[in-house]
N, C-alpha and C positions, 0 to 999 in steps of 0.2 A: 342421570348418571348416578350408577350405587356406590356404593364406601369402597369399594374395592377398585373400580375402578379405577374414581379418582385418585387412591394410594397407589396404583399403577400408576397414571399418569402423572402424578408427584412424584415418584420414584426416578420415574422416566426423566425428566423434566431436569430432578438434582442431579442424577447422574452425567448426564450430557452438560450441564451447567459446570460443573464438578473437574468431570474432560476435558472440555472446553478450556479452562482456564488454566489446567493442570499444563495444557499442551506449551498454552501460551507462556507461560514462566518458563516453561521447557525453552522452547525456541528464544525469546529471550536471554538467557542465561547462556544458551551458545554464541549466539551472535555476539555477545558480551569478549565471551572467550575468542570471537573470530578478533575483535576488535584490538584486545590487548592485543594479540597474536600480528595483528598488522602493526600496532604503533609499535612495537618491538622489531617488525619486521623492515619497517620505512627508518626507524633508528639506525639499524645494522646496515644499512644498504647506503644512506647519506652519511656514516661515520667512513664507509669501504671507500666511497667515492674521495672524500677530503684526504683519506690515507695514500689513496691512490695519485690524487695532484699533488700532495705534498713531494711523494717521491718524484714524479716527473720533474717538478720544479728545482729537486735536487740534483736530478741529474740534468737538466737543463744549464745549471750554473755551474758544476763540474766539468760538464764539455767543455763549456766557455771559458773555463780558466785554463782546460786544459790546449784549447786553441791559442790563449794570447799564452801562454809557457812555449808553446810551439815557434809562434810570431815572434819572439824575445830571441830565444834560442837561434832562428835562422837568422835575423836580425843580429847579432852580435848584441842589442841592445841591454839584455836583461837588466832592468833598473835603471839605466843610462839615460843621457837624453835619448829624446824621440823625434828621430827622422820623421819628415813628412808623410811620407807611405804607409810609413809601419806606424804611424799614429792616426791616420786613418782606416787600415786595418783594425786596430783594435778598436776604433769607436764604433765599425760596424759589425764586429763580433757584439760590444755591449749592445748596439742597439739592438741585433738579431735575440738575443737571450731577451732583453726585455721583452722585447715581443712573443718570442716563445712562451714566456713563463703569463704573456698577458693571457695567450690563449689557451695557456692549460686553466686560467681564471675562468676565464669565459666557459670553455667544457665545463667546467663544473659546476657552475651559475645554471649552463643549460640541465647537467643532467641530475640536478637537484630537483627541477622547475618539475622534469621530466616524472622522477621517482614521488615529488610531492601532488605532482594532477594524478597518478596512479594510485596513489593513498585516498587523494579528495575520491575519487569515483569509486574506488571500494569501501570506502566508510558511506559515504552516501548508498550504495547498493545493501548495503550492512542494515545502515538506520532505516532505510526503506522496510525491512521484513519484521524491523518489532511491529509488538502488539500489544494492545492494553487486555490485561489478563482479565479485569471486568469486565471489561468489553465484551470479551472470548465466550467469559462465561454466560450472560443475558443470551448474546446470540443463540450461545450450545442450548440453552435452556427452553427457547426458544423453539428449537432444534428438537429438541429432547418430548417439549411438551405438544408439539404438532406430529411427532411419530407417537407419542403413547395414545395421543386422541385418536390415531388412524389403528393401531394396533389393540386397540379398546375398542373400537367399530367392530373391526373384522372377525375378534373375538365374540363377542355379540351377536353378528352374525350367522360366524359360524353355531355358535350353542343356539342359536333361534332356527337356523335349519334341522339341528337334528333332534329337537323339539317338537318341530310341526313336521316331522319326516311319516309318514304311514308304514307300520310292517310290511315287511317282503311279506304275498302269501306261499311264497314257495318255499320260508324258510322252517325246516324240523321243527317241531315242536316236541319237547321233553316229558313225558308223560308218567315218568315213574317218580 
């Protein structure tokens, strides 16, 4: 192998090494930004949801007051004592709201579970695609220095075929 070659194949070798790892910091550095972008995005979405139960639970308790004001009102009782009926009415108004307000608990328990396994498998699918930029680069280099060996052949090659090539005899000869 002559001096030039191997500064080809040197050449070849840093450059693809070089590439290589250029790529790798590249993609890294996105996937970085895919990741804030999700924990921002898994924030906004488990914040919407609590904001979202909260008001169910609001108006879950507003009904129910507005039901025993109702019960009161038909009742003559408003603050009075309390008739058997109408005091069983409204214990199963309280219990209906608690329960109501348990299951807007639970909704949310669920679709937190739901939006946080959505996060786990996109961060997982995320960490999956880095790369060690060393890494990138040995391989490229690798890469780089097994195409300049094959592109160092074929150049050889070629200059050895048209080397040992014989004149055309058919071609003009220039005589003046």
């Amino acid at each position: 192998m002559g001096l030039e070659t191997a500064i080809f194949v040197g050449a070849m070798t840093a450059f693809s090494a070089a590439s290589a790892s250029s790529a790798s910091k590249q993609q890294n550095q996105a996937i970085g930004r895919s990741q804030a972008s999700l924990f921002k995005s898994t924030e906004v979405a488990q914040q919407q949801l609590a904001d979202s139960a909260s008001l169910e639970r609001l108006k879950v308790a507003r009904n129910a007051a507005q039901i025993e004001g109702r019960i009161r009102a038909a009742r003559g009782t408003s603050g009075q004592g309390m008739a058997g009926s109408t005091l069983a009415i409204l214990r199963q108004n309280d219990i209906t709201e608690a329960e109501n307000i348990a299951i807007i608990g639970q909704n949310l328990r669920n679709q937190n579970a739901r939006v946080q396994s959505g996060f786990e498998a996109e961060a997982n699918r995320l960490n999956a695609g880095l790369t060690n930029p060393n890494l990138a680069a040995v391989m490229g280099g690798v890469a780089g220095f097994n195409s300049g060996i094959s592109l160092a052949k074929g150049f050889a090659d070629i200059s050895k075929s048209f080397r040992t090539r014989e004149p055309d005899p058919f071609q003009p000869v220039n005589i003046l």
